[in-house]
Z-matrix of the N, CA and C atoms (Angstrom, degrees):
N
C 1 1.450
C 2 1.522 1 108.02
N 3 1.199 2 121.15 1 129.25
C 4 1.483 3 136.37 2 -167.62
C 5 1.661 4 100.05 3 -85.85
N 6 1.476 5 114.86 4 149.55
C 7 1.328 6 113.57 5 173.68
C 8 1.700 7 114.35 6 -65.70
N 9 1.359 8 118.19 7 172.76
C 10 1.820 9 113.46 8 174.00
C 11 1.694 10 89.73 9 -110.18
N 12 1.314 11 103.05 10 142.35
C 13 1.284 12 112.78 11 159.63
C 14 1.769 13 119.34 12 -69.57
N 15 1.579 14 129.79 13 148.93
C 16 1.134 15 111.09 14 -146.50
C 17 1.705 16 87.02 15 -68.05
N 18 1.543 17 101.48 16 -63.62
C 19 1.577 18 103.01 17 -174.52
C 20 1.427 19 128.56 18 -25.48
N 21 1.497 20 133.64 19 -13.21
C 22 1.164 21 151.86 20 124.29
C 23 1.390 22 120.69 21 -17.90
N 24 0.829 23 109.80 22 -77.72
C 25 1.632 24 114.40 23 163.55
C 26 1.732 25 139.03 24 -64.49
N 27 1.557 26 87.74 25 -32.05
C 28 1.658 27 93.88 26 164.56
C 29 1.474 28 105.67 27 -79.11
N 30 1.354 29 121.53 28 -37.60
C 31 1.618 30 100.04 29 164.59
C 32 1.540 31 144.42 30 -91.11
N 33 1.915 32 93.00 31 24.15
C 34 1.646 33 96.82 32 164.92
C 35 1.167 34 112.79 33 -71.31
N 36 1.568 35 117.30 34 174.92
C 37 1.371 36 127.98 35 156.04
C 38 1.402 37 126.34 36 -83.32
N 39 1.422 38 114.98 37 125.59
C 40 1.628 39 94.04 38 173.27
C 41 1.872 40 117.62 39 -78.64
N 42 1.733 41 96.96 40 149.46
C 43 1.379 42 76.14 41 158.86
C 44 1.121 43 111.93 42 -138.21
N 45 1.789 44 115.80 43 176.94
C 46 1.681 45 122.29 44 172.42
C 47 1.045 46 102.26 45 -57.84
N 48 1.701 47 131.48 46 174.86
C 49 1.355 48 136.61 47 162.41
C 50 1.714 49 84.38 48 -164.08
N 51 1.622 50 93.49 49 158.20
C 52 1.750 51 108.48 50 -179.35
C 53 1.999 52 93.81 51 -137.30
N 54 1.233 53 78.07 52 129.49
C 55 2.457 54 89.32 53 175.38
C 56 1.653 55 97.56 54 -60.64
N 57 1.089 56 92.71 55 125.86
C 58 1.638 57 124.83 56 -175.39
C 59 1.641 58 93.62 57 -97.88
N 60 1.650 59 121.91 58 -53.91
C 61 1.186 60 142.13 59 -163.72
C 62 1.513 61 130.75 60 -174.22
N 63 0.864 62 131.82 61 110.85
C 64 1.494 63 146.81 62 -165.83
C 65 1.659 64 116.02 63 -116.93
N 66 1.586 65 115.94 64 69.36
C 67 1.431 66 118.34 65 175.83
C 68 1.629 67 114.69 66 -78.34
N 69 1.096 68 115.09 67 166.48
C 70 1.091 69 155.62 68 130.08
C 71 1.608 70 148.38 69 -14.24
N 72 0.898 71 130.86 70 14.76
C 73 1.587 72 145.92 71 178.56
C 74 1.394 73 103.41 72 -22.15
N 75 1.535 74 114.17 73 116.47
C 76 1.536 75 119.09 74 171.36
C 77 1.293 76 107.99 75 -115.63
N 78 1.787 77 121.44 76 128.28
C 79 1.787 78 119.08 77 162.79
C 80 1.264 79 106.68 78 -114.69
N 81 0.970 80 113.43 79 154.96
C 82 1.577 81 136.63 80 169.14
C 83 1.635 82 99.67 81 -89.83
N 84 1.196 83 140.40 82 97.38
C 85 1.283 84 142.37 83 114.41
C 86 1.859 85 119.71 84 9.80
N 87 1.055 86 116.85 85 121.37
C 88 1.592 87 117.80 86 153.72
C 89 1.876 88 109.32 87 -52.51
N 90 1.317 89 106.04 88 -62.58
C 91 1.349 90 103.18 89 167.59
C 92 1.632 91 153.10 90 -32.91
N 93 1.917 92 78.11 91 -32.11
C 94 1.804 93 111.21 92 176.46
C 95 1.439 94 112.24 93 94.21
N 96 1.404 95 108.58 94 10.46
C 97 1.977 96 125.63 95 175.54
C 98 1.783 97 86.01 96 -71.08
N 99 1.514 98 121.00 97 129.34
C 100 1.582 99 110.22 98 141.40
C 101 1.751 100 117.61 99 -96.72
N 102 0.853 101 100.66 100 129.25
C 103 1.541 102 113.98 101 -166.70
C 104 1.836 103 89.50 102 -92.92
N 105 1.116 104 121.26 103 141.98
C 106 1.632 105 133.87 104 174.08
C 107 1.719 106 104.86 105 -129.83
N 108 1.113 107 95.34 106 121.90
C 109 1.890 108 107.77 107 -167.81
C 110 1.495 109 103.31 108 -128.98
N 111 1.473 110 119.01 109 119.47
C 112 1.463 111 135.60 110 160.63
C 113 1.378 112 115.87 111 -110.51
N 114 1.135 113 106.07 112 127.37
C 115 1.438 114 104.26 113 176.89
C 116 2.109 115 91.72 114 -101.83
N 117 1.673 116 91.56 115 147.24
C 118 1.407 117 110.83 116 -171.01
C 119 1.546 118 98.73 117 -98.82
N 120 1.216 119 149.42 118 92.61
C 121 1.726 120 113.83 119 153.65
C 122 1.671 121 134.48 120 -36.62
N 123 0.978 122 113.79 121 129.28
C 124 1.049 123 109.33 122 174.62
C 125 1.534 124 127.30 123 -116.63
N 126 1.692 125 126.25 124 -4.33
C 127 1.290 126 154.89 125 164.37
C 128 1.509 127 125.23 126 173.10
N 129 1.348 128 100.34 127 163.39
C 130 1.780 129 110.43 128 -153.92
C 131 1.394 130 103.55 129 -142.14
N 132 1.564 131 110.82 130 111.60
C 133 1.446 132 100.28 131 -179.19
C 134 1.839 133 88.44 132 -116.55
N 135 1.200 134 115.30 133 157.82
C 136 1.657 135 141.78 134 153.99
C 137 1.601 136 116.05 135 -95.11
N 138 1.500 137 108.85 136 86.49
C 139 1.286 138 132.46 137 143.85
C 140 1.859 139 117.23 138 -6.61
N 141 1.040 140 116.36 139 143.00
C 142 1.032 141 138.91 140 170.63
C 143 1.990 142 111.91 141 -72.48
N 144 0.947 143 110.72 142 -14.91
C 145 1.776 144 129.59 143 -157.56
C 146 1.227 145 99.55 144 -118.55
N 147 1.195 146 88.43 145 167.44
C 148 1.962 147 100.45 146 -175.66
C 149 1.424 148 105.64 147 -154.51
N 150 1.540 149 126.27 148 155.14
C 151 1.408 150 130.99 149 -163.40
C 152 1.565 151 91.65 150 -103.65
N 153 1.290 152 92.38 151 154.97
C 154 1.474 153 111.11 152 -161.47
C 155 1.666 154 101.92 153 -53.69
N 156 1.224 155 125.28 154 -13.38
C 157 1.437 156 127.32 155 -169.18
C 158 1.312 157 80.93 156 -82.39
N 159 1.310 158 147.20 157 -68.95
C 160 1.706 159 151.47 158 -149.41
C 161 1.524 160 121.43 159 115.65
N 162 2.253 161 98.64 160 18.91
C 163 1.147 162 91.11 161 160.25
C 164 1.644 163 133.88 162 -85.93
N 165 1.076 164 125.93 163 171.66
C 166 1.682 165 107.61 164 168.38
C 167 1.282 166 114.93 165 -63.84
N 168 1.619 167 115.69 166 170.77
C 169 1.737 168 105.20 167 177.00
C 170 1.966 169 84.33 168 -131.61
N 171 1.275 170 88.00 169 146.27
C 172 1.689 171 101.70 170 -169.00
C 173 1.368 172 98.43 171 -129.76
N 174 1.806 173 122.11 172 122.56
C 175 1.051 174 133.98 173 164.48
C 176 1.524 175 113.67 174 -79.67
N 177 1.370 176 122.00 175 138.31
C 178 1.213 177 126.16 176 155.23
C 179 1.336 178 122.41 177 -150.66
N 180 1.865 179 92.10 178 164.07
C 181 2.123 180 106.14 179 -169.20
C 182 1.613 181 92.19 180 -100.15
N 183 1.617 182 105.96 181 155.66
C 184 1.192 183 116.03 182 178.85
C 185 1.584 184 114.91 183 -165.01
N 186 1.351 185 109.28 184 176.75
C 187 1.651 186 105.51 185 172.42
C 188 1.217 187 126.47 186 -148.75
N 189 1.088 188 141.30 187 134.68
C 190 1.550 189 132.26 188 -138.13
C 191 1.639 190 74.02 189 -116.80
N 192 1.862 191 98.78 190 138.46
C 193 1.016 192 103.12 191 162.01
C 194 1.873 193 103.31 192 -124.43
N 195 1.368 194 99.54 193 155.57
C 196 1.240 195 117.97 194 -156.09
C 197 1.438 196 122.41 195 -122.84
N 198 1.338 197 125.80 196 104.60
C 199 1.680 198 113.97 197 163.20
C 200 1.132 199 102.20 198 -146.78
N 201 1.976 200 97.14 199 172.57
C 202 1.237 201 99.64 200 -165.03
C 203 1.787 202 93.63 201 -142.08
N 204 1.391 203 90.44 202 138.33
C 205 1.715 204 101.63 203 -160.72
C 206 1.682 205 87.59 204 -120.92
N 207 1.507 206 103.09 205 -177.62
C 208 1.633 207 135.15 206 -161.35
C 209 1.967 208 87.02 207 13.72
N 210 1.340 209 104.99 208 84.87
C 211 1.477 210 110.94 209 159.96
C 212 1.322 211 118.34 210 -82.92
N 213 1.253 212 155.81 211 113.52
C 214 1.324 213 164.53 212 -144.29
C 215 1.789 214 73.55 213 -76.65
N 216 1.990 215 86.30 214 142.46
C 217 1.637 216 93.11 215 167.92
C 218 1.555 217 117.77 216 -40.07
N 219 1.630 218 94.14 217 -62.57
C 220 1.619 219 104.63 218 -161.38
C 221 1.778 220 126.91 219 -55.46
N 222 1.604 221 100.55 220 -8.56
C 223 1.247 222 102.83 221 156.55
C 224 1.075 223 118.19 222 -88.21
N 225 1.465 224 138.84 223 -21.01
C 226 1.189 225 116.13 224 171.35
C 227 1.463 226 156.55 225 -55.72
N 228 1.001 227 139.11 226 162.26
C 229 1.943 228 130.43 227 -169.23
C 230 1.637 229 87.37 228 -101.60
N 231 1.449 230 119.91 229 170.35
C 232 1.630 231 136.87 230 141.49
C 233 1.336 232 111.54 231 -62.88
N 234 1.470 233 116.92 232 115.99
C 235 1.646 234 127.32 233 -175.14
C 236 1.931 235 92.19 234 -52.06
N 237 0.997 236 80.21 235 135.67
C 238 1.961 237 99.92 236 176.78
C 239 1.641 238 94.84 237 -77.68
N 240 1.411 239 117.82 238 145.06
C 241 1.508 240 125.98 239 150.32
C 242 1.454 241 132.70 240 -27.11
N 243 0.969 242 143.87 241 38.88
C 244 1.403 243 148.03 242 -151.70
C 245 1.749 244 96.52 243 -16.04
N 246 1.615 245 105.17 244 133.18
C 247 1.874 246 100.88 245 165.28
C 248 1.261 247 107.64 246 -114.06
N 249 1.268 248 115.74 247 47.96
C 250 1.319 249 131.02 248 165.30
C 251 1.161 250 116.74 249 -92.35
N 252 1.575 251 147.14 250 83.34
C 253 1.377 252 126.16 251 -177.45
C 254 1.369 253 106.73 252 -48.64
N 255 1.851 254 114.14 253 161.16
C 256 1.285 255 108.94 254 -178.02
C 257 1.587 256 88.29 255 -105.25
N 258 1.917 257 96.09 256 163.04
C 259 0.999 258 124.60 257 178.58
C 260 1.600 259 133.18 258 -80.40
């Protein structure tokens, strides 16, 4: 995949978009950690360019959100003191 020139992007279009569906990504760890990964959209522009087939090519920002569940004891730390007063 080739880099975009910036001007490329300053002359896409942005567009609206509405969540259709937002899953879930589960891995299994070597360790035995399952890690669960969503990626969020966060904007969608339509490029000026097109892929050699003659589809459009659409840039977008996003943010992977990340945790990691059934952590084998032995990885675990001692839960820290929360310095959150409670509410």
């Amino acid at each position: 995949m080739s880099k975009l020139p910036l001007e490329a992007l300053a002359e896409g279009i942005d567009l609206d978009f509405e969540e259709m569906e937002e899953h879930w990504n589960s891995y299994r760890l070597s360790d035995g950690t399952t890690l669960k990964v969503r990626l969020i959209l966060r904007g969608v522009k339509r490029l000026k360019g097109f892929e050699p087939d003659g589809m459009p090519i659409y840039a977008i920002t996003s943010i992977n959100v990340v945790r990691a569940v059934d952590v084998p004891e032995g990885l675990r730390a001692r839960p820290k003191k929360s310095e959150i007063p409670p509410v």
